[in-house]
N, C-alpha and C positions, 0 to 999 in steps of 0.2 A: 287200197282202203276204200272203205263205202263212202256216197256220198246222200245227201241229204237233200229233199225238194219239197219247200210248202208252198203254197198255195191258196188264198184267202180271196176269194172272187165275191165280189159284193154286186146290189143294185146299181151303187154309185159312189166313186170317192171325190167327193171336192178337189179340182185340182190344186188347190194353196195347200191343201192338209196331205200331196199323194208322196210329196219327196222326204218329208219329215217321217211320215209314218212309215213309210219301209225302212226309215234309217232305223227309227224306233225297233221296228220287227226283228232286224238283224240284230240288234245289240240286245235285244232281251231274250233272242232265242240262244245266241251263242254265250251270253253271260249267261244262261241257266245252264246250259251245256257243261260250262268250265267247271261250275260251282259243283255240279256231281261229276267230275273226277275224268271227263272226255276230253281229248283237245283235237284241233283241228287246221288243217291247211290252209284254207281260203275260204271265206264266206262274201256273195256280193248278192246286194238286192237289186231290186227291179217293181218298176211302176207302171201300169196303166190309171185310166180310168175306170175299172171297173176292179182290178186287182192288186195286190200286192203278193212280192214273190220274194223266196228265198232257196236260193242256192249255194248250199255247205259243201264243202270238199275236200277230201280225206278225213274223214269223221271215225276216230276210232271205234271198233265196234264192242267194247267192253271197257267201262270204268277200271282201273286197278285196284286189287286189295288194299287198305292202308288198315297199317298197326301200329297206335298211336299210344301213347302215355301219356294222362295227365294228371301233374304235380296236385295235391291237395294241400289241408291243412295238416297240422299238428293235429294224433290222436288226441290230445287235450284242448282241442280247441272247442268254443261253446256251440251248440246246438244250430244256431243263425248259419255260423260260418260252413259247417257240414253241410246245412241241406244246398245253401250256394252251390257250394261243388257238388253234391249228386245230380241238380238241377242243368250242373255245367255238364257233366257229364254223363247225364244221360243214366244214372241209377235210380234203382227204385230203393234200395236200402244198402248201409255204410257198409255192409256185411259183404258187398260184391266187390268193393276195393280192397288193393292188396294193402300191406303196410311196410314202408323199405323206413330201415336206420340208418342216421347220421352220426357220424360222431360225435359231431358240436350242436346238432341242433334237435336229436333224439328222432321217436319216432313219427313218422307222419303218412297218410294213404297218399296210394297213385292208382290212379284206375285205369285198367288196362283197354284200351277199345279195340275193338278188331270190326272192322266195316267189310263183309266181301263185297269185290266188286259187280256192279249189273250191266245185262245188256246195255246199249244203246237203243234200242227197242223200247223196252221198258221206262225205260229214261225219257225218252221224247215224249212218249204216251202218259205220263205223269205231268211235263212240265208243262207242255203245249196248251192244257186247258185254263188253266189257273193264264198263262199268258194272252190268251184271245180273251179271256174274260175281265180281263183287269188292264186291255189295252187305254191308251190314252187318246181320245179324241179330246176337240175343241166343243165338240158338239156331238150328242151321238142319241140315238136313240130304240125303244124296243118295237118289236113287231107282233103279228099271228097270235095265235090262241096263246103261245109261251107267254106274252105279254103279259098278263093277268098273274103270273104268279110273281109272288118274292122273289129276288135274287135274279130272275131272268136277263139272257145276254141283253147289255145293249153294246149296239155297235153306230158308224159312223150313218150308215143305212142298212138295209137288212142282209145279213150274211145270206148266201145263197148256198157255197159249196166251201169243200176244205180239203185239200190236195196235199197226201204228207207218203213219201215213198222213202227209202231206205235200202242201200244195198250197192253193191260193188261193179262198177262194170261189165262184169261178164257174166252175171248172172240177173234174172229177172229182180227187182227190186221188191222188198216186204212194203205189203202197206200196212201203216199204222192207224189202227182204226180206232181211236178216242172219238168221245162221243159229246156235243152240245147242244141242253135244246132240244136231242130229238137228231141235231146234224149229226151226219157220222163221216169222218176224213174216211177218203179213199184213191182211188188213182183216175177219176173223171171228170172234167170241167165241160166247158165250149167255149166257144168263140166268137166271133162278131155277133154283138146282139140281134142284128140282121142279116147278114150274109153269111154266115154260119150259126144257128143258133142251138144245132145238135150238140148231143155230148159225144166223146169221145176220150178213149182210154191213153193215159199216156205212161211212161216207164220211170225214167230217169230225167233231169233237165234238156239235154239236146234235143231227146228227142219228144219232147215240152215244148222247146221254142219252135224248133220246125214243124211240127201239127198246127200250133197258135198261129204260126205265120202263112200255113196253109186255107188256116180258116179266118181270115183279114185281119189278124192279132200282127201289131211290130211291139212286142216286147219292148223293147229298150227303148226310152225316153229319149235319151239322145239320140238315138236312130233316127226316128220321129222327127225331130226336130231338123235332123241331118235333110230328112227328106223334105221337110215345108220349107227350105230356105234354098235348097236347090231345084226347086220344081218353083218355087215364087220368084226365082232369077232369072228362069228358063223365061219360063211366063210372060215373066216382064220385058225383058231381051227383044224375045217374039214379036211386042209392040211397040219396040224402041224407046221403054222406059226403063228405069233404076228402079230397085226395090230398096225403101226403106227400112233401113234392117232396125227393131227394138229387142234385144234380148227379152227381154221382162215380158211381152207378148207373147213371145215366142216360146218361150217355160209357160206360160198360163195357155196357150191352145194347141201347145202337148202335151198339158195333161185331159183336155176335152176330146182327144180322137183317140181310136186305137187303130184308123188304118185314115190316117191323113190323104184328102185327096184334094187339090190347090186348083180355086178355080178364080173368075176375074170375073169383075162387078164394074158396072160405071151408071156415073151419077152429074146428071146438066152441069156445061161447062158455069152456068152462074154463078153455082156455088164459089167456083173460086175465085171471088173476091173480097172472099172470108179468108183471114189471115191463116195462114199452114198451122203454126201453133194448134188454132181451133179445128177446123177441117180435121188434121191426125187426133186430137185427142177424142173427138166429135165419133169419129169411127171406130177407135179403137176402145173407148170404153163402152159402147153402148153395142157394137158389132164384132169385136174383137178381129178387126181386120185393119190387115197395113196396108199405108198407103204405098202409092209409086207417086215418083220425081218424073218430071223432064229434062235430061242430062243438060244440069248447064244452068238448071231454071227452077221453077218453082213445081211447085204438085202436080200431079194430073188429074183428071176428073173419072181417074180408074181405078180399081181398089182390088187385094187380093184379100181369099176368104180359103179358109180350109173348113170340107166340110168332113162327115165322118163314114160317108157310104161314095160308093161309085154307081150315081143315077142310072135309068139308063136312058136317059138324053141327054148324057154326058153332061150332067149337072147345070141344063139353062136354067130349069125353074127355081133353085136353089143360088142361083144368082142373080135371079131375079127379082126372089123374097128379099135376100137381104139387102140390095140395092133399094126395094120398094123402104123400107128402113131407115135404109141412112139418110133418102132423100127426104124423108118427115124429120130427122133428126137435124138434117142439116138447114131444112127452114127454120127449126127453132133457133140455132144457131145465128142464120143470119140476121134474124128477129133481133135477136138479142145483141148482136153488132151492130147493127145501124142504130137501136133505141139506145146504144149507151154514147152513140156520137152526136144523141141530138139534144136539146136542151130541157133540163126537168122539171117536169111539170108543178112541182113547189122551189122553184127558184126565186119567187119572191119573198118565200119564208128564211129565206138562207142570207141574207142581209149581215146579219147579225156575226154571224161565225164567219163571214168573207171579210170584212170588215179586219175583225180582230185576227184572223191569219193572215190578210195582205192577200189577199186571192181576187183572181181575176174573173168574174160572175161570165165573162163573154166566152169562156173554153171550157169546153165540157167537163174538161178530168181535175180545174179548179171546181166545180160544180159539186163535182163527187166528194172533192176534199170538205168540201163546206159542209154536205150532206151526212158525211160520218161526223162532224164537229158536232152539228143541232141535233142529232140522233141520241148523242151524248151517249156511245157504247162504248158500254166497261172494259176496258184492259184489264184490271183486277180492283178489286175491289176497296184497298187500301191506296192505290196507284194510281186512280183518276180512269177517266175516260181514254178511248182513244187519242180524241184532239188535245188535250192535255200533254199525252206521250209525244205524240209530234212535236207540239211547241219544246219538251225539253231535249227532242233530238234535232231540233231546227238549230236551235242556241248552241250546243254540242258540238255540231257539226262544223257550224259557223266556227269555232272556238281551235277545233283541230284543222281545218282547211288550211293551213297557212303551215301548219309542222309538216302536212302532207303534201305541201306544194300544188294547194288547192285554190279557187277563189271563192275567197266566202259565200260572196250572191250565190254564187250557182250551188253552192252545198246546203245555202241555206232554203234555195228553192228548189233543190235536189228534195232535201229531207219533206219539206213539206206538202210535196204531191207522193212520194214514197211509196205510200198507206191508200191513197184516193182509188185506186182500183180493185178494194174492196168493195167495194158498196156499185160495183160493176152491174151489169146482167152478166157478162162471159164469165167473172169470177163467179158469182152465186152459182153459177148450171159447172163450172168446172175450178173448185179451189187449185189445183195444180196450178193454173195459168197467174196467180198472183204475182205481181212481179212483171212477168212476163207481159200482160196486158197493160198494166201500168207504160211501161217503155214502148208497145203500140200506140197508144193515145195520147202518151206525151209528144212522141214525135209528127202525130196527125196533129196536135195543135201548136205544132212551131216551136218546141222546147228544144233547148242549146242540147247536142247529142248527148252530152257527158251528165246533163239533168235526166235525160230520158232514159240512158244507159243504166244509172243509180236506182232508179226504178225497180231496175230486175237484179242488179248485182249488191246491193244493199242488202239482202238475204245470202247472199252466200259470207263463207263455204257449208255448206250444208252436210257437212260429213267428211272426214277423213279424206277422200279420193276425191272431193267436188274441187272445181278449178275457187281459187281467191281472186277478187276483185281486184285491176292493177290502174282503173283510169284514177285521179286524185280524188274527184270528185266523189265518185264509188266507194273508194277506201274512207275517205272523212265520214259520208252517210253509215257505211255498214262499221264501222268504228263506234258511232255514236250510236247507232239504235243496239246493239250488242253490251254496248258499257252501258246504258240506260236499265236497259235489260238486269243486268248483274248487280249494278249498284241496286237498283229500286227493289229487287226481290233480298237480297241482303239488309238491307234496311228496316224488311218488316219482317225478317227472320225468316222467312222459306227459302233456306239454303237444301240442297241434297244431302240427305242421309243414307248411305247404304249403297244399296242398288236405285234406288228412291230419287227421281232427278224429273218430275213432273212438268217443270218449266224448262227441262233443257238446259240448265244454268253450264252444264261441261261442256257442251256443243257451244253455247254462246265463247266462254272464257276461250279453247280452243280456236274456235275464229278468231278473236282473239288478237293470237298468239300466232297464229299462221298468215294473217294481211300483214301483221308488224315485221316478225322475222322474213317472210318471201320477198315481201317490199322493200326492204330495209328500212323500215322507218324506226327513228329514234323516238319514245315516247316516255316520260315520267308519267306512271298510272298514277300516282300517288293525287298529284295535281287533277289532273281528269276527273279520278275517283270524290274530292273533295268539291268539283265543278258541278258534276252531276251531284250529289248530297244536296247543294246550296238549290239548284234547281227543284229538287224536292219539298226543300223548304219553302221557299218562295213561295209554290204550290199549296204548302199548308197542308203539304200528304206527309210530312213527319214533323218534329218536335226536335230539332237540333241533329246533329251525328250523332247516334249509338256510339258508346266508348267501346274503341277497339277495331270496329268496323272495316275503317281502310287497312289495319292490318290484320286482319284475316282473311281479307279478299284477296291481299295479294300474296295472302300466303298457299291459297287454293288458286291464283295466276301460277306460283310456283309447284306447285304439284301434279297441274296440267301441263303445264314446260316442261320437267320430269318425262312425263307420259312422252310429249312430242318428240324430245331429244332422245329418248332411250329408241324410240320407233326411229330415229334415223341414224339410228347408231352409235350413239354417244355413250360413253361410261358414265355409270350412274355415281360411281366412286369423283370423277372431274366434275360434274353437276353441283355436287353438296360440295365441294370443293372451294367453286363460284359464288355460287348463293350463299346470301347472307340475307336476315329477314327485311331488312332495307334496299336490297335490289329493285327497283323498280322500271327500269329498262330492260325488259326483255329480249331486246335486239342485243344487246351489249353483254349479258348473259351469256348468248347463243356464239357472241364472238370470240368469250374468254374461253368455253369450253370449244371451240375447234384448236382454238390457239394454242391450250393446255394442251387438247389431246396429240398434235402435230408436234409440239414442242418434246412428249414426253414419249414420244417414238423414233426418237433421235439418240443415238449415246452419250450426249452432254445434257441431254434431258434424264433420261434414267439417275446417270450419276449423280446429278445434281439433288436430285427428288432423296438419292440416298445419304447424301453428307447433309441435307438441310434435315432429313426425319433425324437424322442423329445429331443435328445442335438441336433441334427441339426436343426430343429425349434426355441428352443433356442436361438441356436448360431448367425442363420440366424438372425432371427430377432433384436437381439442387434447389430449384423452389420450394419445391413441397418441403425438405430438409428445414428451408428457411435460410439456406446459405444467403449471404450479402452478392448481389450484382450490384454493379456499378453504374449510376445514372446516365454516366457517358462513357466512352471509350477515351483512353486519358493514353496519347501516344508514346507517350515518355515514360511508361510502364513497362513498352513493350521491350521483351529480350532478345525474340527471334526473327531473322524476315521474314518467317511464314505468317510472322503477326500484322508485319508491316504490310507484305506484299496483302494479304486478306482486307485489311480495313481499306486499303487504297484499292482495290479491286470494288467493293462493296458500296464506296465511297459513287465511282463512278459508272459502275452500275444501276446502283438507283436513282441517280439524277440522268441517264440515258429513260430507264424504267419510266420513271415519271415523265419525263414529255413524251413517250409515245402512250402512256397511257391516257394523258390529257387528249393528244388527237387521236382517240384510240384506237390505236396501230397496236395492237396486241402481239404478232408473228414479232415486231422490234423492238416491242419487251420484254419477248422470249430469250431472243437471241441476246440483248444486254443483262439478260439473267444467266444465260451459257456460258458469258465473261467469267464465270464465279467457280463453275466446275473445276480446272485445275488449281487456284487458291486455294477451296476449298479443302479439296482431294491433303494437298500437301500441307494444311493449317492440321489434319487431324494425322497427318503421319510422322510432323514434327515435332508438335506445342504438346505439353500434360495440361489438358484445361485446371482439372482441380490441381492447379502450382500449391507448394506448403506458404508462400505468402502469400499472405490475406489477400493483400490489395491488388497482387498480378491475377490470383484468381479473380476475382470480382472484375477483374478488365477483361479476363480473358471468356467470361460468364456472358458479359458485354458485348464484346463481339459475336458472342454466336446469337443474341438477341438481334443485333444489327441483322444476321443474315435470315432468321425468321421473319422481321419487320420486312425486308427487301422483297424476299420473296409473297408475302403477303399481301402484298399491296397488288398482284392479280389472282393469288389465289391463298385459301386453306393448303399447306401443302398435308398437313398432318391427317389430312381426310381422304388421301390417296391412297390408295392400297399398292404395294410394292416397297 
């Protein structure tokens, strides 16, 4: 079968826009493909910097005939309704539909379609343009004389060529020559913008990528990338250093080369007395270059660079440039580390807000605390200042430090340097480091590790896969400025709508939910939630609780739990199961649904889930009736053992239940609920619940209310599916 090869070779594609936009390419050229009636074996794209590629494979070479019938109205139907259907169908007047009869529903048109099928030639050459022209950049724009008219392409930079071939291995492949612009697709690009810049004719993809690769083209991205991390090992090896590996660099400067070639930079050993954090981000945001280790040790003053030619002085001067580079970059750097360790030069304006945080004027990263207090920078605008937010995550913190096996002090002077490495030099020239330089400069002025460690771990988890804080310290800070978070923006009604989550508020609740359950901490949000309110108040940034408030936060706690538990595998049917709008432990949550789930993958778990849905079925249903149940279970009613042996089984089941619920041992609640399975089983093979008197009925109604009550005390069983 033929195979299919485009080709869109531009001036330049951003590498952030190169992986998304080929995806793009492939799913709009094979979705227009499907939609006129082709189908196809494999399509995979490919990216450079300068191109985007796509290669189809077994590409039918003709659409098939379709002959279709479609249903209309009634001959009698009014005017509106007709022209509907001729417009659905594709007539110019009612006169071209046929008219079939029903028996029951009389006459009505059907319009017969008959579509023959087209090349695949003709197909490509129709869809292709409408698709380059209505492609999706983030940015894009027009070029050359075309420029001046209406409608003219724009693209991400200026299209240069358009490569679209067609046809079956063993024969020369058709080009498809559609036209944009003036461009016309054909079977010629080139290659290295330097070292091959001629054109040249290519057929099919193989022998596409072997020309490209002849002319310093590596097609494949990951090739690319295959080659800067084995050639940056070698490299490094060479010199008896480690290369430090960053994906994320590594995807951004393969998409800047199309024939990667790894060379080695070094920069005065002074530099490094500037922390690694700074030094890597130093280089790699403004040089895009990784650094190397010394096995065992800290960085070295050597650096790799990929450039995008092979010099021919074997690339010194080009590692020379960018060394000349980093060593201006990394003055400004140490500039800005030394001046954020020295004292500031309005430190005597800062009196005021040391004072009133308890800060120590003689250490610099108190200094900074002070300087964002008298700065007085807004957090938000109903929510107070920054130094305001600290104070209610200082109080907070202090407040959980003890449920998390924390010491207050130190959470409380965790929380309140937290934030002070904002108002940095290193943070201002690189926000990433936030956090991070906070726990450098804590620890340059003598802070307890678990203050200086809060620093940086007080922001996490930062996403799904980030590590959670586990020192106490850590967990009380990033607890409290996370709940501070959620409550204060709940409060003044900027909760998430939609896709709509401006503040993060999901990311916050999620942390959450993920320090408390990994940690195991037990925690009543309820309490917390009403902690933080009252510190709001206090502040005079609200006007009492909002009615309602604490329970719709934790009702969005439980819906993000939902999320967490179903992503580790839990059934969402034992979830709702659990939960109840009063849950406010979500560690205890988390406990009941393992406990269910383990309990209900057992055969005395199944069974049981089966005789309990049928007393609550039962039960249910003689309620609604209105039938009389009985307040208690009245023993001297009963006729059968199976009534005896049940209520004495049930009896001391749920007094086993209840004390391991109390120390909640949930797994030896389970199993004193598994006591119940054979009573059970033999209460409904024995007893007629509805007995003809009254009063055994209403005892025997009784009992099976006992064994819903029993069982409900760790879960909804009626919310289980099975």
């Amino acid at each position: 079968m033929p195979d299919l090869l485009i080709e869109l070779r531009s001036e330049e594609i951003p590498a952030r826009m190169q992986r998304k936009a080929a995806g793009d390419l492939r799913k709009s050229v094979t979705d227009a493909l499907v939609d006129a009636g082709l189908t196809y074996e494999a399509a995979r794209e490919y990216w450079t910097p300068r191109r985007l590629v796509l290669d189809v494979r077994g590409l039918t070479a003709r659409s098939v005939d379709v002959n279709e019938e479609i249903k209309g109205p009634s001959t009698k139907a009014p005017e509106q309704a007709l022209a509907g259907f001729m417009r659905k169908a594709g007539l110019a007047d009612i006169s071209q539909a046929h008219v079939h009869t029903d028996p029951k529903k009389g006459d009505f048109y059907v319009a017969h379609i008959s579509k023959p099928g087209r090349d695949a030639e003709t197909i490509i050459a129709d869809v292709m343009p409408g698709i380059i022209r209505g492609f999706s950049w983030p940015k894009s724009m027009r070029w050359g004389k075309a420029s001046a008219r209406p409608g003219s392409l724009k693209w991400v930079r200026p299209l240069q060529s358009i490569i679209c071939t067609f046809g079956p291995e063993t024969e020369d492949p058709t080009v498809i020559a559609f036209e944009i612009d003036g461009l016309v697709a054909g079977n010629t690009t080139s290659g290295h913008r330097f070292h091959a810049p001629e054109t040249f004719i290519v057929r099919r993809f193989d022998d596409y990528s072997d020309k490209l690769e002849r002319a310093h083209v590596v097609l494949d991205a990951e090739r690319r990338k295959e080659i800067i991390v084995s050639d940056a090992r070698n490299l490094a090896f060479a010199s008896g250093l480690e290369l430090v590996e960053d994906e994320g660099l590594l995807d951004e400067v393969s998409g800047l080369v199309e024939w990667p070639v790894v060379l080695m930079g070094e920069f005065e050993e002074e530099f490094l007395q500037i922390p690694d954090d700074i030094i890597r981000l130093t280089i790699k945001t403004n040089q895009k270059c990784f650094v190397l280790r010394q096995p065992g040790n800290g960085l070295s003053n050597k650096f790799v660079l990929v450039s995008n030619i092979e010099a021919s002085d074997g690339g010194k001067e080009i590692a020379h440039g960018n060394a000349k580079v980093v060593r201006a970059r990394l003055s400004d750097a140490l500039y800005f580390w030394n001046t954020d360790q020295a004292d500031l030069p309005d430190r005597d304006k800062l009196t005021a807000s040391a004072e009133k945080l308890g800060l120590d004027m003689a250490k610099p990263l108190d200094q900074r605390m002070a300087r964002l207090d008298q700065l007085n920078v807004t957090f938000h605008a109903k929510l107070g200042s920054q130094g305001e937010r600290v104070q209610r995550i200082a109080k907070l913190a202090a407040e959980l430090a003890p449920i998390v096996g924390a010491d207050p002090k130190l959470a409380t002077r965790a929380a309140m340097l937290a934030k002070a490495d904002l108002t940095t030099e290193v943070v201002g020239e690189f926000p990433e480091l936030q956090g991070v330089m906070g726990r450098i400069y804590a620890g340059l002025q003598g802070e307890n590790d678990s203050v200086a460690l809060a620093a940086e771990e007080h922001y996490k988890p930062q996403g799904p896969s980030d590590e959670v804080p586990t020192d106490p310290v850590s967990i009380a800070v990033a607890l409290a400025d996370k709940l501070d978070t959620l409550v204060g923006f709940w409060a003044i009604d900027e909760k998430p709508t939609g896709s709509k989550d401006p503040y993060a508020l999901r990311r916050a609740a999620l942390g959450v939910i993920r320090i408390l359950v990994e940690n195991g901490v037990e925690l009543n949000l309820l309490a917390q939630i009403a902690g933080s309110l009252k510190s709001l108040a206090d502040q005079k940034r609200i006007d009492g609780a909002p009615e309602g408030l604490a329970t719709d936060l934790l009702s969005f706690f439980h819906d993000r739990l939902k999320v967490y538990l179903r992503d580790q595998g839990a059934r969402h049917d034992l979830i709702d199961a659990v939960i109840t709008p009063q849950s406010d432990d979500l560690l205890d949550i988390t406990r009941r649904v393992e406990a269910l789930g383990a309990f209900l993958d057992t055969e005395d778990g199944r069974n049981l889930l089966a005789g309990t849905k049928r007393a609550a079925n039962i039960l249910a249903a003689e309620e609604k009736k209105g039938t009389a149940v009985a307040d208690a279970v009245d023993p001297d009613l009963f006729e059968l053992d199976a009534e005896k042996n049940l209520f004495a089984a049930v009896n001391q089941s749920v007094s086993q239940a209840t004390q391991a619920i109390e120390t909640e041992d949930y797994s030896v609640a389970m199993s004193a609920l598994a006591t119940l399975r054979e009573p059970v089983d033999s209460f409904f093979e024995a007893v007629l619940v509805n007995a003809d008197d009254e009063a055994v009925r209403a005892n025997r109604l009784a009992l099976l209310a006992m064994i819903r009550h029993a069982t409900g005390a760790v879960a909804d069983f009626s919310r289980i599916a099975g």
